[in-house]
C-alpha positions as CSV (number, residue, x, y, z in Angstrom):
1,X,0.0,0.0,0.0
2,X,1.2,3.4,-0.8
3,X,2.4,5.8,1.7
4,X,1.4,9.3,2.2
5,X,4.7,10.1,0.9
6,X,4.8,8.1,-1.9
7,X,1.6,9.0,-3.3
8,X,2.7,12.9,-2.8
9,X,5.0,12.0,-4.7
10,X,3.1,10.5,-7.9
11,X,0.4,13.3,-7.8
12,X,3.5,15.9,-8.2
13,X,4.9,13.7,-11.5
14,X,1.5,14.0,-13.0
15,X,1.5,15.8,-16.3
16,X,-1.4,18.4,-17.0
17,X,-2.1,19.1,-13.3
18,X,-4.6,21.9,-12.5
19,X,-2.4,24.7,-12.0
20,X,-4.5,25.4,-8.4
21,X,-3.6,21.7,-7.3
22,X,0.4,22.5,-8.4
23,X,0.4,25.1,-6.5
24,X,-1.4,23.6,-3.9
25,X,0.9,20.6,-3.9
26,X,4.2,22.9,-4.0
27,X,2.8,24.4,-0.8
28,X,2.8,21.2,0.7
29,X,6.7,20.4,0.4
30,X,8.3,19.8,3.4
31,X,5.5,19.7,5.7
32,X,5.4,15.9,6.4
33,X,2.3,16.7,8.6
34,X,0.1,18.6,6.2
35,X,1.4,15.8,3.7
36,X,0.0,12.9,5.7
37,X,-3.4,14.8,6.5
38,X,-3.8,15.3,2.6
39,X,-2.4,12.0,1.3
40,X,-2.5,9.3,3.9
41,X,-6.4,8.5,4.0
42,X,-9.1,8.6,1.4
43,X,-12.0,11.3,2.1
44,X,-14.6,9.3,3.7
45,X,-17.6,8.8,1.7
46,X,-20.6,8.3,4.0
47,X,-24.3,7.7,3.8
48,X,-25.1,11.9,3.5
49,X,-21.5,11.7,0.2
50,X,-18.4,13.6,1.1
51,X,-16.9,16.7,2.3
52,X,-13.6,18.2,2.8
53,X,-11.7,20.6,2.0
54,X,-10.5,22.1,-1.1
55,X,-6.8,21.1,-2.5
56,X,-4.8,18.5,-3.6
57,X,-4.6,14.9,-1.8
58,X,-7.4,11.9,-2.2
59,X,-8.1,13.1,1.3
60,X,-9.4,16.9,-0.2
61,X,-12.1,17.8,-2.8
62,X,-10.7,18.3,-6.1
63,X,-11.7,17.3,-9.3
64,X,-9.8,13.5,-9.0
65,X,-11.7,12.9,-6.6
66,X,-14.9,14.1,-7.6
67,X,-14.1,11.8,-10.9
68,X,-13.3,9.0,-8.5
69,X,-16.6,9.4,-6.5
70,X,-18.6,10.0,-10.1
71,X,-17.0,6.6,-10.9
72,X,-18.4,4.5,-8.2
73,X,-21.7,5.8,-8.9
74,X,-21.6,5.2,-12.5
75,X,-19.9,1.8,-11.8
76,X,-23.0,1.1,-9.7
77,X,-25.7,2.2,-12.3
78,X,-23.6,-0.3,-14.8
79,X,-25.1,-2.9,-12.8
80,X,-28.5,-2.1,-13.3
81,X,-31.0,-2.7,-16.0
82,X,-30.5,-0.7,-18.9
83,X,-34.2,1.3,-18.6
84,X,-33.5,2.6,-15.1
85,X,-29.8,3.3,-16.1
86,X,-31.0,5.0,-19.0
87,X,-33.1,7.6,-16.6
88,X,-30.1,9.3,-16.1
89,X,-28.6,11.8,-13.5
90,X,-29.7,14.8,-12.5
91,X,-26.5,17.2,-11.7
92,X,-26.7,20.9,-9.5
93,X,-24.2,23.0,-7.8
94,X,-24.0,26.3,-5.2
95,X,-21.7,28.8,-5.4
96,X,-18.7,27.8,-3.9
97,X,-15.4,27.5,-5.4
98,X,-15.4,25.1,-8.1
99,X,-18.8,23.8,-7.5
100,X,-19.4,24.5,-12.0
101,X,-16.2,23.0,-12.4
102,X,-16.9,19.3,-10.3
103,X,-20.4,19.3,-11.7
104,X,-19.2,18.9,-15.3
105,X,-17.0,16.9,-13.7
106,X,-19.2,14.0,-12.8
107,X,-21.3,15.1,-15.7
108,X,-17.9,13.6,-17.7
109,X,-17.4,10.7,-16.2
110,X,-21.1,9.6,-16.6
111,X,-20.9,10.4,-20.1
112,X,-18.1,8.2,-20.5
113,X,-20.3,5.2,-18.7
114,X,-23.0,6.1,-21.5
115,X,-25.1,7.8,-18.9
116,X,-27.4,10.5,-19.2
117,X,-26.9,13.7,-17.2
118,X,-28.9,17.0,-17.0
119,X,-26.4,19.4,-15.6
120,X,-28.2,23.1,-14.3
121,X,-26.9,26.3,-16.2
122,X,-26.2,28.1,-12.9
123,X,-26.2,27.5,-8.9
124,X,-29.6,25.8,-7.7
125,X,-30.6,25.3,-4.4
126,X,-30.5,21.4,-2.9
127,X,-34.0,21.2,-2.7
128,X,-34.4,21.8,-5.9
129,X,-32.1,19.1,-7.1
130,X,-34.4,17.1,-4.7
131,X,-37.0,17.9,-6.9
132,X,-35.7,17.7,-10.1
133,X,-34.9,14.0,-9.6
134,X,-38.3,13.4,-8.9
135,X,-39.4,15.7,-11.4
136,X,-37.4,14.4,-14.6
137,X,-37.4,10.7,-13.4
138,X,-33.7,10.6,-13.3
139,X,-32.2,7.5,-11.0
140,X,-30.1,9.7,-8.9
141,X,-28.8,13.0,-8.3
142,X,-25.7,14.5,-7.5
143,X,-25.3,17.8,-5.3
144,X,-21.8,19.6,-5.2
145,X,-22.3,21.6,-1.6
146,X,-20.4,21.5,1.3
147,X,-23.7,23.2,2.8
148,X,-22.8,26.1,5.6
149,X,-19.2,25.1,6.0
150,X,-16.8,27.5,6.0
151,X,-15.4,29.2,2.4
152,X,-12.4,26.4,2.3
153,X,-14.4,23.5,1.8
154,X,-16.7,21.5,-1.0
155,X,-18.7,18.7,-1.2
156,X,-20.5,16.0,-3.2
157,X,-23.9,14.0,-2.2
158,X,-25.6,11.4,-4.2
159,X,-29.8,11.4,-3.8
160,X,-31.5,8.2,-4.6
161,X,-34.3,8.3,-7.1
162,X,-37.1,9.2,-4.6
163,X,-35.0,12.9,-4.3
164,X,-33.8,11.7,-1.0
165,X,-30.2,11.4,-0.3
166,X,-29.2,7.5,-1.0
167,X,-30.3,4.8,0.8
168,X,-27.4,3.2,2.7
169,X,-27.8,-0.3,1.5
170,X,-27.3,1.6,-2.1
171,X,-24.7,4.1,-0.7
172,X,-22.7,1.3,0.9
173,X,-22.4,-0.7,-2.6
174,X,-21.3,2.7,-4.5
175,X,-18.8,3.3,-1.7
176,X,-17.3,-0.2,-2.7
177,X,-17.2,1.0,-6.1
178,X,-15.5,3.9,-5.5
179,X,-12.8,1.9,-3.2
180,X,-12.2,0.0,-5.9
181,X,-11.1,2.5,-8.5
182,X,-7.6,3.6,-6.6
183,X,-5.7,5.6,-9.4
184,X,-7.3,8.6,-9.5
185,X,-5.6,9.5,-12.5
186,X,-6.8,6.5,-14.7
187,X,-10.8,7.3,-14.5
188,X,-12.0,8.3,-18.2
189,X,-14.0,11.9,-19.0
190,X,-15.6,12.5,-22.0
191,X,-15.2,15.9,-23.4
192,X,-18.4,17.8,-23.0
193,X,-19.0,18.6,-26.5
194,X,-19.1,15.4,-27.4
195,X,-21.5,14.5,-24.7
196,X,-23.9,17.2,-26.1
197,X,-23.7,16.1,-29.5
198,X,-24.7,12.8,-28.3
199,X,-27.7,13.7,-26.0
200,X,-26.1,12.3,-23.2
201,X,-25.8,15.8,-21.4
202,X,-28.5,18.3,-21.4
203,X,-28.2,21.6,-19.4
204,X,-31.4,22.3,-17.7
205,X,-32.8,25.4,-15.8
206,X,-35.9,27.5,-16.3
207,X,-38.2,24.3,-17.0
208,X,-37.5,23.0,-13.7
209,X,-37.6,26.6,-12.0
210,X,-41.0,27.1,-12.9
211,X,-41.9,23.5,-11.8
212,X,-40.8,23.6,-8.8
213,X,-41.8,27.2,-8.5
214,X,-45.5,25.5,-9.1
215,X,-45.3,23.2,-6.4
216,X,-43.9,26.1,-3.7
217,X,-47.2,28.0,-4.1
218,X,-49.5,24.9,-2.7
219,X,-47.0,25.6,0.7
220,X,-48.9,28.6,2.4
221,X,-52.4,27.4,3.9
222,X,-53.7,30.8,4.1
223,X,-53.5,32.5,1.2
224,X,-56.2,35.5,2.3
225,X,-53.8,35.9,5.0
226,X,-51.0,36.5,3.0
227,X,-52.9,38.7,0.4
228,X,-54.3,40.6,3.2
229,X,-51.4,41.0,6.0
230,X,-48.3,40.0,4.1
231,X,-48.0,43.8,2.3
232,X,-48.1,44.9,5.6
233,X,-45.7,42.7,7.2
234,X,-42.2,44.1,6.9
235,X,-39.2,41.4,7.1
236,X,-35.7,40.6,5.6
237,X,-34.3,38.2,3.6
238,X,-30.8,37.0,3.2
239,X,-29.3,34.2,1.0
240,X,-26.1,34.7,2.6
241,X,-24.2,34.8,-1.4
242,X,-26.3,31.6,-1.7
243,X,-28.4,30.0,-4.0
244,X,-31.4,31.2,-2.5
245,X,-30.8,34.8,-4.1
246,X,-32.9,34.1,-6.9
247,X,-35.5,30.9,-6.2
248,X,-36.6,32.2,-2.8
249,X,-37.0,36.0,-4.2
250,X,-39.0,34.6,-6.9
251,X,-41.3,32.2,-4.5
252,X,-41.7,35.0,-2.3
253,X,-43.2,37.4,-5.2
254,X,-45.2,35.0,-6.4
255,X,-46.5,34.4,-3.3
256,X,-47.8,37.7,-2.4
257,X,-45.2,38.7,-0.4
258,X,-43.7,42.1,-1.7
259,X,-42.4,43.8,1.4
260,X,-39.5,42.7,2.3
261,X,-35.9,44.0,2.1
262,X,-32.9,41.9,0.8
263,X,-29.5,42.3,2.2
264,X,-28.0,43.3,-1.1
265,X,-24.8,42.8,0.0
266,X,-25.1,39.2,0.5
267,X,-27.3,38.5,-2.6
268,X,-24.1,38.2,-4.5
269,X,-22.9,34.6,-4.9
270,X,-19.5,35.5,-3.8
271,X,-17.5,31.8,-2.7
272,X,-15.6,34.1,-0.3
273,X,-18.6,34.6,1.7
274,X,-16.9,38.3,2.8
275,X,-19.7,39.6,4.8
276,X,-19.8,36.6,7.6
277,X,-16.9,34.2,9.6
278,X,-19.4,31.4,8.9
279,X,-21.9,31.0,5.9
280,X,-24.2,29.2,8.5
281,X,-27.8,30.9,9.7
282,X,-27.2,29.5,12.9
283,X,-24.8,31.6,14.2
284,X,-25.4,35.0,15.0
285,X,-23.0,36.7,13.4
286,X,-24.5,35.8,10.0
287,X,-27.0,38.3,10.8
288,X,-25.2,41.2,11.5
289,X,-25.9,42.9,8.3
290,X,-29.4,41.9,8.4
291,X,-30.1,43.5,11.6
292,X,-29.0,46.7,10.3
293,X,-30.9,46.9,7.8
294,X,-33.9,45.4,10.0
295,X,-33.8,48.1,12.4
296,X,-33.5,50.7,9.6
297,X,-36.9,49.5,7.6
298,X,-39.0,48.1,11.1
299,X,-38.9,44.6,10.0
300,X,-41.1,42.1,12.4
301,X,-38.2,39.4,11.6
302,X,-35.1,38.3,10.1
303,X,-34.7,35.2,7.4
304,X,-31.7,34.0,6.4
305,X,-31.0,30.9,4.1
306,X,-27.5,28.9,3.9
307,X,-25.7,28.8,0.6
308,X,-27.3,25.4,-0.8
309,X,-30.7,27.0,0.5
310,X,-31.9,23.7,2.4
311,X,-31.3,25.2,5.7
312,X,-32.8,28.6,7.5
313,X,-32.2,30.7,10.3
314,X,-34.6,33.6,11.6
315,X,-34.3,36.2,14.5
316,X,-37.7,37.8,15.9
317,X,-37.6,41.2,16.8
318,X,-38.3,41.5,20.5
319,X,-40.3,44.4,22.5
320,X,-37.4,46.5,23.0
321,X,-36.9,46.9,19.7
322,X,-33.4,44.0,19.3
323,X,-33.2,41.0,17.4
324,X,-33.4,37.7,19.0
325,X,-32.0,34.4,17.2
326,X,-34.3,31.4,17.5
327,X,-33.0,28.1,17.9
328,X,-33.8,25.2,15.1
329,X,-36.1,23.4,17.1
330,X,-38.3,27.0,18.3
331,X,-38.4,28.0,14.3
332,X,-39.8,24.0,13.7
333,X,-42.4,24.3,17.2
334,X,-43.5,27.5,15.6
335,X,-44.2,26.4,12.4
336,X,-45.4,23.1,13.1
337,X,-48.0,25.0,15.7
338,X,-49.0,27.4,12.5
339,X,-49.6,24.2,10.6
340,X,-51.3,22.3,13.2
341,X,-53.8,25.2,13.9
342,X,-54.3,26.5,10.7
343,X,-55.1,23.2,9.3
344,X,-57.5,22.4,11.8
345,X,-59.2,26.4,11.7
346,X,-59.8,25.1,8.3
347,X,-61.4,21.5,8.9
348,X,-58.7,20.2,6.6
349,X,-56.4,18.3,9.3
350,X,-56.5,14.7,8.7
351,X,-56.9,12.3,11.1
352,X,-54.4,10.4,10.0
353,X,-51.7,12.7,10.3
354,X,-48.1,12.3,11.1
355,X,-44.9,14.5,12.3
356,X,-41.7,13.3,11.8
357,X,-38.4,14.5,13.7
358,X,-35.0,13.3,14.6
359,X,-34.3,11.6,18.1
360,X,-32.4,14.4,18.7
361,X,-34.7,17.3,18.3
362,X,-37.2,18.8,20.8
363,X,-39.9,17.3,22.2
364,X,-41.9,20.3,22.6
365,X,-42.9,19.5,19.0
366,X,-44.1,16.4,19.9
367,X,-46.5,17.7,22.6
368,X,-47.8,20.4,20.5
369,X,-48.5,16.8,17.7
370,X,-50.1,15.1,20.6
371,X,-52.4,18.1,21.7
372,X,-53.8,18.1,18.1
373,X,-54.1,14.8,17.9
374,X,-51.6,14.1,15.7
375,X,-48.8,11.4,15.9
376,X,-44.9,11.8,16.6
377,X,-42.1,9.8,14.4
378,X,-39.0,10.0,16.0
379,X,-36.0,8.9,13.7
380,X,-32.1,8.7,12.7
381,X,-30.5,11.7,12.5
382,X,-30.3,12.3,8.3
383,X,-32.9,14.0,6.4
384,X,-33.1,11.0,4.1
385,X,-34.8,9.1,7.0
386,X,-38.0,11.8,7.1
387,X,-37.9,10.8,3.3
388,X,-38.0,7.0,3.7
389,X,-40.9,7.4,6.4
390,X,-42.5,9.9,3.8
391,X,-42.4,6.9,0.6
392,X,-43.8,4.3,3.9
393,X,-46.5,6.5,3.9
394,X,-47.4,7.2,0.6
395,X,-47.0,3.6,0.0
396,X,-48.8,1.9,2.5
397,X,-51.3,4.6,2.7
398,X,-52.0,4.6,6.5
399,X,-50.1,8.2,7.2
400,X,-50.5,12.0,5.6
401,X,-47.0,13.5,6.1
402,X,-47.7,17.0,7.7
403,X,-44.3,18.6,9.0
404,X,-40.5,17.0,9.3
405,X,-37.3,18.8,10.3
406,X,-34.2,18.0,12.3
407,X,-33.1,20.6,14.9
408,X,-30.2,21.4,12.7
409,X,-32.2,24.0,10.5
410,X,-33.9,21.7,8.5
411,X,-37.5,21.9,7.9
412,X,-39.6,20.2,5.2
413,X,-43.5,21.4,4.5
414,X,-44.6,19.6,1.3
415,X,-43.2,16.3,0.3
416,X,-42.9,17.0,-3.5
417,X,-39.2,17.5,-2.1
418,X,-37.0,14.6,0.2
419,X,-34.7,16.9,1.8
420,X,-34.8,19.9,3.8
421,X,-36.4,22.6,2.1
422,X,-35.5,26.6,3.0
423,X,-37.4,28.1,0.0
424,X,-40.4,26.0,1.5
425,X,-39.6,26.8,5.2
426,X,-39.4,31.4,4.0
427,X,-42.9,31.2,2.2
428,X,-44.0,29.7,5.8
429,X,-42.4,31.2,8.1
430,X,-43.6,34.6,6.8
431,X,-46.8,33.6,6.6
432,X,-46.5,32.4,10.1
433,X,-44.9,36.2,11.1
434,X,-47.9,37.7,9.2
435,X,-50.6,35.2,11.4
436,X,-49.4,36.9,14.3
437,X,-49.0,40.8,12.5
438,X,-52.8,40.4,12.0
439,X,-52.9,39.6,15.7
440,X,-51.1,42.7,16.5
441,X,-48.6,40.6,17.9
442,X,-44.8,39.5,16.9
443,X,-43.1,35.6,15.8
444,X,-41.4,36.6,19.3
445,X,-44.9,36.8,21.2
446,X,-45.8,33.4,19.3
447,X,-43.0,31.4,20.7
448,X,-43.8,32.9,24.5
449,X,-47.2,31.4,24.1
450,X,-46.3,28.5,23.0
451,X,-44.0,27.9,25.9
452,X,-46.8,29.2,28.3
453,X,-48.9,26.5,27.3
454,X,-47.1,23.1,26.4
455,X,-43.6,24.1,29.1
456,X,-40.0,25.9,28.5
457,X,-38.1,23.9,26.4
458,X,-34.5,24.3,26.0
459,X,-31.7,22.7,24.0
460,X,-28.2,23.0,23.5
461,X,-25.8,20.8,21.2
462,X,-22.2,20.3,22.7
463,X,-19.5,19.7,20.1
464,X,-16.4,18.2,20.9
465,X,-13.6,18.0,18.1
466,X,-11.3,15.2,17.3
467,X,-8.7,17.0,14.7
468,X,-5.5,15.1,13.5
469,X,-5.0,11.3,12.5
470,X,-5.7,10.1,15.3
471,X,-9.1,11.6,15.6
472,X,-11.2,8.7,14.6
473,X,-9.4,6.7,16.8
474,X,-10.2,9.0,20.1
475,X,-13.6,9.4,18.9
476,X,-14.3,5.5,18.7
477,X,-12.5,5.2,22.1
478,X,-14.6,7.9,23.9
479,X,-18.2,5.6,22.1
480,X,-16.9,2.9,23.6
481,X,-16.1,4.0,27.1
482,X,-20.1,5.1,26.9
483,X,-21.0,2.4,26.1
484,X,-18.9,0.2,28.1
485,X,-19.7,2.6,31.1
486,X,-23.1,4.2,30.6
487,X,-24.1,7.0,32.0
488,X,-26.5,6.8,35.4
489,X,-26.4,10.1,37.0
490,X,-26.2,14.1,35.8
491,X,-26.6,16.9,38.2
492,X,-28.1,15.3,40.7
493,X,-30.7,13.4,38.2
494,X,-30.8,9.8,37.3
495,X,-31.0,7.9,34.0
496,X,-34.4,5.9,34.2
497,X,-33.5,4.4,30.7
498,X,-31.0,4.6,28.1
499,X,-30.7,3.3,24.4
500,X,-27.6,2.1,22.2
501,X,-29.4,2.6,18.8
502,X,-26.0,0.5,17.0
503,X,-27.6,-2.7,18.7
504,X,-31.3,-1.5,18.9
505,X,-31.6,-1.6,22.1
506,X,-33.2,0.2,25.1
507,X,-32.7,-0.9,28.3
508,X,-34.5,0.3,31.7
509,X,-33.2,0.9,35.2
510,X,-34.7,-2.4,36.1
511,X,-32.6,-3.8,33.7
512,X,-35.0,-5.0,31.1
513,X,-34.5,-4.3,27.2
514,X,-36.9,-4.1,24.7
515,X,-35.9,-3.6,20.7
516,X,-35.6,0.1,19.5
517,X,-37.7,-0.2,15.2
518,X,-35.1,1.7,14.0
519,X,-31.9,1.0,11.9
520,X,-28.9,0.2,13.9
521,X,-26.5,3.9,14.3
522,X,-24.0,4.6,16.1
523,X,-25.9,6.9,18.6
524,X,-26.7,6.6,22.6
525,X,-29.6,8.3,24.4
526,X,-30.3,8.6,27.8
527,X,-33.9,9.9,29.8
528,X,-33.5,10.9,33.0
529,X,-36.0,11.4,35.7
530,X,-37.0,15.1,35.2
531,X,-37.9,14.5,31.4
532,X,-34.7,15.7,30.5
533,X,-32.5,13.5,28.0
534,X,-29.4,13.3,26.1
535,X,-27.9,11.9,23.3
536,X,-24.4,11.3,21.6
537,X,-23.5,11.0,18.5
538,X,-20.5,10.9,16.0
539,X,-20.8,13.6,13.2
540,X,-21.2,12.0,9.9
541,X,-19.1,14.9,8.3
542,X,-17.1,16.2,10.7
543,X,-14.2,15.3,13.4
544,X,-16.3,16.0,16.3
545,X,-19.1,14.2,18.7
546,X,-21.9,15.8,19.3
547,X,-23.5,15.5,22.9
548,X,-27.6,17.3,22.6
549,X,-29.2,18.3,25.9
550,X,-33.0,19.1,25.7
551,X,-35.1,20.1,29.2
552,X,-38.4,21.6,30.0
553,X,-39.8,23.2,33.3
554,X,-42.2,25.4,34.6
555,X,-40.5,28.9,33.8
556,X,-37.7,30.4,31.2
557,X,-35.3,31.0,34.7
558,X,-36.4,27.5,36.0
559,X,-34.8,25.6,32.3
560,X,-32.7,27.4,31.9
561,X,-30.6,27.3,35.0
562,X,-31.3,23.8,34.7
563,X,-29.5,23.1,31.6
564,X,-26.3,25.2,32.9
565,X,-26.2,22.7,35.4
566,X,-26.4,20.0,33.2
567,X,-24.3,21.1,30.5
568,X,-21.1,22.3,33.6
569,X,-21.5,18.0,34.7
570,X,-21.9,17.0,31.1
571,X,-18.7,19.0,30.7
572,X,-16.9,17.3,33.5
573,X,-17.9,13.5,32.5
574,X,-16.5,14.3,28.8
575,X,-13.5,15.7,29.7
576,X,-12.9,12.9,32.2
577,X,-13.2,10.1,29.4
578,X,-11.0,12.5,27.2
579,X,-8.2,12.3,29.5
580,X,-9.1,8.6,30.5
């Protein structure tokens, strides 16, 4: 097997190397470290694709390994009957640097295999990819994102033919594909022109704009609402130099909803991102600009979207006149409440009805399900599992999918998508803002009342980083100390049950197990005895575990000095199997 070294080495004797990789390679000499990050491991290619950061290396995204990933998944529809491999794949990018460039890419490389692809003339949100799988029948899509990351990295992501990201049975079999093709160098690309001339690529846009434009209308419930209040309604919109700068403006319009201010500044689709740290509507520093230009035009609240548009952040103006961020799970309460009451103001709630969240999100949403009537599905962490619960339904007909999201800023209304959906989650969210305007009241006084009636929810995700070689390693160490040790007691509460989800299993303080009807994952949760519960969980993308805390009591005070006090124990058991 080749070293780090030694494959540095090869890459720098290739002729007709990028000039960004040469240079990138040059920078590299010398620096055994950086060498071995780059060069001694292959990016990981999980069930949600791959991300990493720009450069060369097969552990970095460039365009050798966007060939080799292309490869696996051509490889893979090889196998396949020829009408299903004839369907094609559908091919969209964001605005990051060299997001055009890897998307002809893998529109090569599946030209080469004789496969169709229909590449988008410009950057499209991920939701719409979503859709356009669905929408042109293709077998599979590919999305080059790295999501909210920061400016330095790319990604790729493979979505199954239902517009949901690939199933791992089929992710699991490309992977082995792409394992198998280890000279990056060797993997055939047919020149574009040729593909063209052919029929085997075909650049799409506008026709699937409009469509899924079509399908974005049926999202607001109350469309005299939004005629009547939503003129009056002021908010702000940012795409944060995303692809929501066009699709979302255009939904919006055509919605009704005409004023609102952009922030112009970041309606550019700039890869530099210049006007935040982060690209990420979760942090608040992404909407700096827009509260200055909130306060300036009186807006009621703030919407942001992340550059591949499938995940949104808001902030609700509060009564002194400041902007307050809400959290992922508050924006999915909120809307899920809008839905929930609307729906049944309007005699058009089924009975059937369904919600589906991640185990990890808040469980205020299920309350406000169960006060309606309406069932909970709690599931793996991965938007593609809302999708697979969506096809059960639609399938066995015994479910309407009403709401999903994830607490991560990911929300999906209408099922004519399989992912999270921002451009879905604006057109709601300011119709939920404009619900409340006609009540003389603010998105801030909605989320008060909420928490007056069901209990004071609060949440907080602890990340803990593993950088370096070694990281999986100490990650997979710190699992198994949990596991091998679990958890009993946290400030002062005990754990009345806890569940290892990568055997299925949940076992009581008794002792007694009964099987969790989920797919095994490598993810613990613990309940204590004050309805609080925690869970822990390896990032699928990133170096770091993630340890979520979600409470409830009687008062915002009462949670909130609750979860200090769990989150200073929580801190001390982590750091003490760190240095264990």
């Amino acid at each position: 097997m080749d070293t780090a070294q030694t494959l540095y080495e090869k890459w720098t004797k290739q002729p007709n190397l990028p000039e960004n990789l040469l240079e990138d390679l040059n920078s590299l000499k010398g620096n055994n470290d950086k060498i071995e990050d780059a060069f001694a491991a292959p990016l990981s290619f999980g069930t949600a694709g791959m991300r990493g950061l720009l450069g060369a290396g097969i552990n970095r995204m460039n365009i050798y390994t966007v060939r080799q990933a292309t490869e696996g998944l051509a490889a893979f529809m090889d196998t396949l009957d020829e009408a299903t491999r004839d369907r094609g794949v559908a091919i969209s990018f964001d605005s990051r640097y060299q997001s055009s460039e890897f998307a002809h890419e893998a529109a090569r490389v599946l030209g080469a295999h004789n496969i169709k692809s229909f590449v988008f003339d410009d950057i499209r949100p991920t939701p719409e990819l979503s859709f356009a799988v669905r929408h042109l029948h293709t077998y599979a899509g590919i999305m080059i994102t790295a999501s909210h990351n920061p400016k330095q990295y790319n990604g790729f992501k493979i979505y199954g033919e239902d517009g949901g990201q690939m199933p791992p049975k089929e992710s699991d079999l490309i992977t082995s594909y792409i394992r198998k093709t280890e000279d990056l160098f060797s993997i055939k690309a047919a020149p574009e022109g040729k593909l063209r001339e052919a029929k085997l690529m075909s650049i799409i846009g506008e026709n699937v704009d409009s469509a899924y434009l079509d399908e974005v209308k049926t999202v607001n419930i109350d469309t005299e609402l939004v005629k009547s209040t939503g003129k009056s309604m002021k908010f702000v919109y940012t795409p944060l130099h995303g692809t929501g700068r066009v699709i979302a403006r255009r939904a919006l319009e055509e919605a009704g909803f005409s004023n609102y201010s952009v922030v112009k500044e970041q309606t550019i689709a700039d890869p530099e991102f210049p006007t935040v740290p982060f690209p990420n509507p979760e942090f608040p520093q992404a909407f700096d600009l827009a509260k200055e230009l909130g306060k300036k035009v009186d807006a009621d609240v703030l919407i942001a979207t992340d550059p591949d548009a499938d995940r949104l952040g808001a902030a609700v103006r509060l009564p002194n006149g400041d902007y307050q961020l809400l959290s992922g799970n508050q924006i999915a309460s909120v809307l899920l409440n809008y839905i929930l009451t609307a729906k049944k103001n309007s005699n058009t709630l089924p009975k059937d009805g369904r919600v589906v969240k991640s185990i990890v999100s808040t469980e205020l949403a299920a309350k406000i399900a169960d006060s309606f009537g309406i069932e909970t599905k709690n599931v793996l962490t991965g938007f593609k599992f809302i999708a697979e619960e969506i096809h059960k339904y639609e399938t066995n007909h015994d479910h309407t999918f009403l709401f999903g999201f994830e607490e991560s800023f990911g929300y999906l209304v209408k099922p004519f998508v399989r992912d999270k959906d921002a451009i879905q989650t604006v057109l709601l969210l300011a119709e939920v803002a404009a619900y409340y305007k006609s009540q003389g009241k603010t998105l801030y006084d909605g989320v008060q009342e909420m928490y007056n009636k069901y209990g004071f929810f609060a949440e907080k995700t602890v990340a803990k980083e593993f950088d370096g070689l070694d990281g999986k390693e100490k990650m997979a160490h710190m699992m198994d100390e949990l596991r091998n040790n679990p958890i009993t007691e946290l400030a002062g509460h005990k754990v009345v049950k806890h569940a290892d989800y990568s055997t299925s299993t949940e076992t009581a303080a008794d002792g007694s197990t009964t099987k969790i009807d989920l797919p095994q994952s490598n993810v613990l949760k613990y309940w204590f005895d004050d309805e609080t519960w925690l869970a822990v969980r390896p990032s699928g993308t990133e170096p770091k575990i993630k340890f979520y805390l979600g409470l409830v009591d009687k008062t915002e005070d009462a949670v909130q000095a609750k979860l200090s006090e769990f989150e200073k124990e929580l801190d001390k058991q982590i750091n003490a199997l760190i240095n264990n």
